[in-house]
C-alpha positions in Angstrom: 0.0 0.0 0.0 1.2 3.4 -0.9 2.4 5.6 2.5 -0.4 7.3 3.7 -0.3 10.6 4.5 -3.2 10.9 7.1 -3.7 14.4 6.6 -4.9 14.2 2.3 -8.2 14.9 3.2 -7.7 18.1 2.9 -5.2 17.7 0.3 -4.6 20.6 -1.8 -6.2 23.3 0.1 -3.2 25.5 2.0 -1.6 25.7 -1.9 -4.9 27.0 -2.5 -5.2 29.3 0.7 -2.0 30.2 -0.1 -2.5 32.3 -3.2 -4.7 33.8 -1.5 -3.0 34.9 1.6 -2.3 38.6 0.9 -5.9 39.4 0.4 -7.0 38.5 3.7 -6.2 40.9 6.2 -4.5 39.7 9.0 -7.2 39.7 11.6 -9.5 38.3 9.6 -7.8 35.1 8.4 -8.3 32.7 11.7 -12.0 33.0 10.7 -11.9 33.1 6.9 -9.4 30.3 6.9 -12.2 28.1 9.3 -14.8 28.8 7.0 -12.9 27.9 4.1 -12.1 24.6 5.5 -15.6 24.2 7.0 -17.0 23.9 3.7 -13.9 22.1 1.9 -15.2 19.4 4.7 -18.7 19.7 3.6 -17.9 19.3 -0.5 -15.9 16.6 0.9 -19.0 14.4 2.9 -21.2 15.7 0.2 -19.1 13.7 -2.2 -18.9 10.6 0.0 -23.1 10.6 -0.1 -23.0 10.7 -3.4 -20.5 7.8 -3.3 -18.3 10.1 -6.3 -14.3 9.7 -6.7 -12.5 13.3 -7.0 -12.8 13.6 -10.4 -16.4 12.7 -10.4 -16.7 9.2 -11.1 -18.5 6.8 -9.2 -17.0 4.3 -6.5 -15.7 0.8 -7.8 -19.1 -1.4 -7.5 -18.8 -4.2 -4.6 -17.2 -7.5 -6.0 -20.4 -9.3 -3.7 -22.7 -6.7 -6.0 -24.2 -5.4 -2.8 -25.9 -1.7 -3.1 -25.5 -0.5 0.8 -23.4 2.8 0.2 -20.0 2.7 1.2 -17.6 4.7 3.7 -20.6 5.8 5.6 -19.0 5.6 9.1 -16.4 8.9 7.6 -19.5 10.4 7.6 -20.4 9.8 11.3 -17.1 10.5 12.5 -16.7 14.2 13.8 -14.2 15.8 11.4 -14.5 19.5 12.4 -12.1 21.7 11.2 -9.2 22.0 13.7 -6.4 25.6 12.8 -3.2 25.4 14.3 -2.4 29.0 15.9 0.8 29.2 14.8 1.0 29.5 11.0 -3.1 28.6 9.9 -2.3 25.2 8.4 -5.1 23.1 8.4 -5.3 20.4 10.8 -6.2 16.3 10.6 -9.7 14.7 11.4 -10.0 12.2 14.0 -7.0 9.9 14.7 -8.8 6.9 14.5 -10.2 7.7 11.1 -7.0 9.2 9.4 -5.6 5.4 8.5 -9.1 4.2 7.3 -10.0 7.0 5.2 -6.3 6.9 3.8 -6.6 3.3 3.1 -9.8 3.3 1.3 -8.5 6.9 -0.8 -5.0 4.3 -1.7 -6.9 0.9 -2.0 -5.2 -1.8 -0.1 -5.0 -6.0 0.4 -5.3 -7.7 3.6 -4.6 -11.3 4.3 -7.4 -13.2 6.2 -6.5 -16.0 8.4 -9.8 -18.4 8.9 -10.9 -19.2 12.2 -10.0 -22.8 13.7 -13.2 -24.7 15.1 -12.4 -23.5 18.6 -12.4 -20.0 18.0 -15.2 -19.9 15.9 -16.9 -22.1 18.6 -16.1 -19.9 21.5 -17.4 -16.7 19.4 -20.2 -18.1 18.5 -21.0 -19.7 22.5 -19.9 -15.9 23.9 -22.5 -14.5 21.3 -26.1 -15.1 21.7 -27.0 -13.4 18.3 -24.5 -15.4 16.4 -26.9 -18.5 17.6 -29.6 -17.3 15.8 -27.4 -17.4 12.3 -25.0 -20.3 13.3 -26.3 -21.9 15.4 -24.9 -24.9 17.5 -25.2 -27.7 15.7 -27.8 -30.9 17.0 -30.1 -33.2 15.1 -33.0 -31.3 15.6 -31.9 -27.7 14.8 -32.6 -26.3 11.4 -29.4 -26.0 8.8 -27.9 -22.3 9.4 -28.0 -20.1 6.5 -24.4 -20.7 5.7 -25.3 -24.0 5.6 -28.2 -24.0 3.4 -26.0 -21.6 1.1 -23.2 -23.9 0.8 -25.7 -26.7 0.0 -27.1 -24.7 -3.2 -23.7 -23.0 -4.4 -21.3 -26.0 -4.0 -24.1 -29.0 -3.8 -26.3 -27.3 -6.4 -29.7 -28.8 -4.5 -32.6 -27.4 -6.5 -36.2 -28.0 -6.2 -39.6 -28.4 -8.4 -41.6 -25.5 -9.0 -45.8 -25.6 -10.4 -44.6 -26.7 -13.9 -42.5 -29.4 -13.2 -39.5 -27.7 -13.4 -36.2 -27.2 -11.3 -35.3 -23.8 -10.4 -32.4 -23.3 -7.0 -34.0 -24.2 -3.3 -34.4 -21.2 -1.6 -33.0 -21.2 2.1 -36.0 -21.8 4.0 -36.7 -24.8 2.2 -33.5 -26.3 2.7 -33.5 -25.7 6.3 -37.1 -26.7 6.6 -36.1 -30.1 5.1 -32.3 -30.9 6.6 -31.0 -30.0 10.5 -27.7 -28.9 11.0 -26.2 -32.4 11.4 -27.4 -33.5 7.9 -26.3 -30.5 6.4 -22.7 -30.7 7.9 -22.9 -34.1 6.8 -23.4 -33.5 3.1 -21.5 -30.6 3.1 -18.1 -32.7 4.1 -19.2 -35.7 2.1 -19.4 -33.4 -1.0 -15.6 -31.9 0.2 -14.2 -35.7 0.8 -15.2 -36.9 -2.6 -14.1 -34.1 -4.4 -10.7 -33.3 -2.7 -11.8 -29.7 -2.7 -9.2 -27.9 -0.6 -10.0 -25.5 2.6 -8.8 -22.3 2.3 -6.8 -21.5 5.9 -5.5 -18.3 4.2 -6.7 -15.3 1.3 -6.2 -12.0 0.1 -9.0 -9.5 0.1 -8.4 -6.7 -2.5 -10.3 -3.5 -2.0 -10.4 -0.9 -5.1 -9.4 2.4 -4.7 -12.1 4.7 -4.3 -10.7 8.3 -3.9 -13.1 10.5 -1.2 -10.1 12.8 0.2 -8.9 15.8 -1.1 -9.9 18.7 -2.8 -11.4 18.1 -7.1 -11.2 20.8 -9.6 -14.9 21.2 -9.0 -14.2 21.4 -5.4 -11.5 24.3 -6.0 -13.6 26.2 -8.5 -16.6 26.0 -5.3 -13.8 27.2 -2.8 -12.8 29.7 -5.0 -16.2 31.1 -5.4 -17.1 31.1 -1.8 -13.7 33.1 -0.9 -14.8 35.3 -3.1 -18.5 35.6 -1.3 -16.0 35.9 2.0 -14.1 38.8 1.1 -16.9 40.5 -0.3 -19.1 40.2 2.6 -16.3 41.1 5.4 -15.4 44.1 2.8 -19.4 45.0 3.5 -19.1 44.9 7.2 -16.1 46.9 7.7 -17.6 49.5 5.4 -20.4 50.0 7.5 -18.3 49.7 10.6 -16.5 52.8 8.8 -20.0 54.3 8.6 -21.1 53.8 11.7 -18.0 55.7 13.6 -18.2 58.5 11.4 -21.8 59.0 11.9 -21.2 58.4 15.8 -18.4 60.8 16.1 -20.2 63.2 13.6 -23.1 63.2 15.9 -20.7 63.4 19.0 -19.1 67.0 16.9 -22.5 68.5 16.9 -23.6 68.2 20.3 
């Protein structure tokens, strides 16, 4: 995996802030520079709803084609824009999100070690809802769902339909008509026949899907509200001007 640089959410913006340094005055920049980044952060989360790369594209599409949107918990972390008092550079969100979100912007592969039958035992006994989807094992509980997946994928059981024909089982038949027992029974009969090897070890590949940092949309948007910044603060100190000069004009004539 690439290095991560944990702070690329905001990737992009001090060059940006930068150029535009000298037209801030320098009391007003604390506050222009947190509302600058304020709303880089909310182009950013805006993006991430939308499930859109940088350049505008959408996400890479779950390998399991699953359409649950992705990267949702960035969006419940608090990422409020933090300003170093120092020199104005902008700071990082959350520690514990900086390596996720850099690993998702970079893509990454992590090797998965499978469980042995004692830990995956002891999870399942220290977990009452794991029961309800795994089960125990016995003759007279139904097949678990990983079971009666196994049995159609691997095992291709199928069953008749009105017209005679043979379409897949569905998972509540097959665990209406086998208990766990039978199921783990066929399941290793089919697995001792065939040689089919157990996997102890994979990869899982995840794409890189690019939610940090700052697109040239984003820029042309930042750029625009600076200018609605500079504008409106020019506004206020005008009438501030106004206001002293009519205060100390009134002051003259009394």
């Amino acid at each position: 995996m690439q290095t991560a640089n944990y702070n690329i959410e905001l990737e992009g913006i001090d060059r940006l802030l930068g150029s535009y340094r000298a037209l801030v005055p320098q009391e007003k920049k604390r506050i222009v520079w947190s509302m600058m980044i304020r709303r880089a952060l909310q182009l950013n989360r805006a993006r991430i709803k939308a499930q859109e790369n940088l350049d505008g594209s959408k996400f890479a599409e779950r390998k399991n084609g699953g359409k649950t949107k992705m990267l949702r918990g960035l969006l419940r972390e608090g990422k409020k824009p933090q300003i170093r008092k120092r020199n104005l550079e902008t700071g990082g969100i959350l520690e514990t999100t900086n390596p996720i979100a850099a690993r998702h912007h970079f893509g990454f592969a992590q090797i998965v070690q499978a469980w042995t039958r004692e830990e995956a035992l002891a999870y399942i006994k220290n977990d009452k809802k794991k029961n309800l989807i795994h089960g125990q094992g016995g003759d007279k509980s139904p097949c678990t769902k990983l079971q009666a997946r196994t049995l159609i994928s691997d095992l291709g059981f199928k069953q008749l339909v009105l017209d005679g024909k043979k379409v897949k089982a569905s998972i509540k038949n097959l665990q209406r008509a086998f208990t766990q027992s039978q199921a783990g029974m066929l399941i290793k009969k089919d697995r001792v026949l065939n040689k089919k090897p157990l996997r102890t070890r994979w990869e899982v590949k995840v794409a890189a899907r690019h939610v940090l940092g700052l697109g040239e949309t984003d820029k042309t948007l930042l750029t625009a509200y600076f200018a609605e910044l500079i504008a409106k603060f020019s506004r206020l100190e005008m009438h501030r001007e106004n206001v002293a000069r009519t205060s100390a004009m009134l002051l003259n004539a009394a």
